[in-house]
N, C-alpha and C positions, 0 to 999 in steps of 0.2 A: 504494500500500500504506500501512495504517496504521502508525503509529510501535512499535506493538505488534507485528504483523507482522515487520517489517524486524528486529527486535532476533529473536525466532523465529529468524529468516532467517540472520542473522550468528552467532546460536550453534550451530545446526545446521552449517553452514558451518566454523565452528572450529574445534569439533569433528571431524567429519568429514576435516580437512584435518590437523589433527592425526596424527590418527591413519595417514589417507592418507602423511605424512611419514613416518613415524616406521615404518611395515611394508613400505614402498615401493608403494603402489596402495592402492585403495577407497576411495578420497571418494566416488564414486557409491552407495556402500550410504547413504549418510544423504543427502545432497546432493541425489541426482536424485529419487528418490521426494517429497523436501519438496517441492520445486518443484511435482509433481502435486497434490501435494495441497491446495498453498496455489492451486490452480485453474489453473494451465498446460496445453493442451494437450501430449501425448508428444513432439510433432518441434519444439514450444517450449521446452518444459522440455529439452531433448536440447540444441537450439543455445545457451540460456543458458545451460545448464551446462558446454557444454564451452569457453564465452569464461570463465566464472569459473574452469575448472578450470588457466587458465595462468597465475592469480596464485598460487595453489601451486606451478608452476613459477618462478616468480619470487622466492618466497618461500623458497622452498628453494635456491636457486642462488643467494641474496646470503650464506645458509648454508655451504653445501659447498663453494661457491669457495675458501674461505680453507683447507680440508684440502686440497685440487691431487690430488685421487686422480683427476680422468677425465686419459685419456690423450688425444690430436688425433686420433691415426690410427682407436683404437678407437672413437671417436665418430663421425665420420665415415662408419665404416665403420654405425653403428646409425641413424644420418642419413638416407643414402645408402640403406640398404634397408628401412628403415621406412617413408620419408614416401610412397612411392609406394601402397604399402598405408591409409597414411591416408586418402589422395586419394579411392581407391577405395571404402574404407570409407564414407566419408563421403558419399559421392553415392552410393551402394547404398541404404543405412540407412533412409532415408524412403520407399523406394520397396516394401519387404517387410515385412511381417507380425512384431512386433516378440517374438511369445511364446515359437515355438519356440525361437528364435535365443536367448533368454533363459534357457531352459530347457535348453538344451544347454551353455550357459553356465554354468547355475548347478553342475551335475556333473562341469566342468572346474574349475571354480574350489574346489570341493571336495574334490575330487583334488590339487587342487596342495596344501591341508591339508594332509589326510592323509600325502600321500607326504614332506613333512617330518619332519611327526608322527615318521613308522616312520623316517626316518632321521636320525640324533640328531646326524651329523657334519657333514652338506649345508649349507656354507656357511661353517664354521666359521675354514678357512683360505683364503688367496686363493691358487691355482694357476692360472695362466693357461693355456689350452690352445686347440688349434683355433684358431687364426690364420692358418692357411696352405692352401694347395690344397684340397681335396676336403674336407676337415672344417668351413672357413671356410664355402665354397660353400655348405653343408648349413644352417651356422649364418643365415648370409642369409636363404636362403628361410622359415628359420625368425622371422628379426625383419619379415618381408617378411609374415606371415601375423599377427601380433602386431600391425604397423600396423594390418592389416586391421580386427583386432575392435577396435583403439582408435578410431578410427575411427567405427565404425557401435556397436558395442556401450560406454556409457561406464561398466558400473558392474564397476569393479576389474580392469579390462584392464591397469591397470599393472603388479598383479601378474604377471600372465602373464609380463611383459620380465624384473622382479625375476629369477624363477625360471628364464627359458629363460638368462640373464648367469648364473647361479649353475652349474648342470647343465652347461649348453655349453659356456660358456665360462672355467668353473672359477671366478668370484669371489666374491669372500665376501659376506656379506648386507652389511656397510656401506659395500660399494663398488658392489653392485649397486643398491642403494638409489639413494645418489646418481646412476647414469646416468639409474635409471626417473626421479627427482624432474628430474632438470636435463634432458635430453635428451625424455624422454617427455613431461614436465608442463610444461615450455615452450614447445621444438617443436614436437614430435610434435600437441598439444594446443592451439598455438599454429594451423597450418596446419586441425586439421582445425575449428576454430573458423571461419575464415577460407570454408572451404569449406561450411560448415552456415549459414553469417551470407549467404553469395550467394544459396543455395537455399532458406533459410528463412526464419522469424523469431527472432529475441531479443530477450527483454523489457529491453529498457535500463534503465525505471523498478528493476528488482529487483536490478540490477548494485552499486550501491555496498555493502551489506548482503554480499552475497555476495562482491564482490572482499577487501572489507577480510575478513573471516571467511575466505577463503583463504589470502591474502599471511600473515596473523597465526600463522593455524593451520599454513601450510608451512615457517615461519619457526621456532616453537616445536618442532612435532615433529620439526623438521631436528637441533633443538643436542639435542634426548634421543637421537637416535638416535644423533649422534656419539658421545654422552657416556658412554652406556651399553653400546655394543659389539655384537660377533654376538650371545653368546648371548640376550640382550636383546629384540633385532629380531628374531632369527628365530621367538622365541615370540611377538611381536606378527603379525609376519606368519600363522604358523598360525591364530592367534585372529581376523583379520580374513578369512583367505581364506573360514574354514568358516562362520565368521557370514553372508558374503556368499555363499556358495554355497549355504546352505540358505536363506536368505532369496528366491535368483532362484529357486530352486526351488519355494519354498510359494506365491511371487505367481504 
């Protein structure tokens, strides 16, 4: 790539990672489609972007470490039923038809909008719930299905966790934040990297542009999110789901 390009590449990337930080999910609305179009095939552009997308994990968790809002048990527990879902995910993903899966995506991911949108409290205070029996269980399969589309689907699946940690399990937009950033955007993103890198390709040459443009961008939009609170995030988060859900829609 040309030195012109690469710098492209890195502010897209910062952008994108930015904001990804700061709403809990959607670097893939800017990130993944650049990649296409600066000439990647889809299950390329897909595996480079999901090795780039865990220097946002990284970049956000040298961030939110120092607030200690994740808990061991509750992690573990998003760990534990997430990553099988990614596994999955990830060795599906190349093998079907990327439009509908996109498209059915875009009218979830617009929904999770919306249904903020309309409820003005969701998220505002941190109540913990559903940690035990039957509600837990429920919650599982639910981050179990969440791996899945992280996985195979990269553009704003993190939202998805943001929102199922809020709803499910009662936390507030700047702690669910932080799981999706540190648990989703390292892990979670980390593994299904790992598994898209066996079975595919990734462009190495396009890596340094993109790492530092994530690590930078996860890092920045990490201290506004702290800084600024729920009400803050939760209106960044509505403004990226619905960008990114009319956007998988009209492509």
């Amino acid at each position: 790539m040309s030195v012109a390009e690469q710098f492209v590449l890195f502010l897209a990337s910062f952008i994108a990672n930015w904001f990804s930080a700061l709403s809990g999910g959607g670097a893939g609305l800017i990130q993944f489609p650049m990649l296409i179009f600066l000439g990647l095939p889809f299950g390329v552009a897909l595996a480079t972007h999901k090795v780039a997308s865990v220097a946002l994990g990284l970049g956000a968790t040298i961030r939110h470490w120092r607030e200690s809002h994740l808990e061991r048990r509750f992690s573990l527990i998003i760990l534990s039923a997430g990553l099988p879902g990614v596994v999955l995910g990830a060795n599906t993903i190349l093998k079907i038809p990327a439009h509908y899966a996109q498209l059915a995506l875009g009218f979830l991911t617009l929904g999770l909008g919306l249904y903020s949108v309309f409820k003005p409290e969701l998220g505002m205070e941190h109540m913990p719930r559903n940690r035990e029996g039957r509600a837990l269980a429920t919650g599982v399969v639910g981050l179990f299905v969440v791996g899945f589309l992280n996985g195979s689907i990269t553009s704003g699946t993190g939202l998805f966790l943001t929102m199922w940690l809020i709803r499910h399990f009662g936390l507030d937009y700047k702690r669910a934040v932080a799981y999706t950033l540190v648990l989703c955007g390292l892990v979670w993103n980390g593994t299904g990297a790992i598994v898209l890198g066996l079975i595919g390709t990734i462009a190495w040459g396009w890596m340094p542009a993109l790492l530092a443009g994530s690590l930078i961008g996860g890092y920045v939009g990490s201290h506004y999110a702290i800084k600024k609170g729920n009400r803050w995030i939760k209106r960044a988060f509505e403004i990226v789901t619905i960008l990114i859900g009319l956007k998988l829609i009209v492509s």
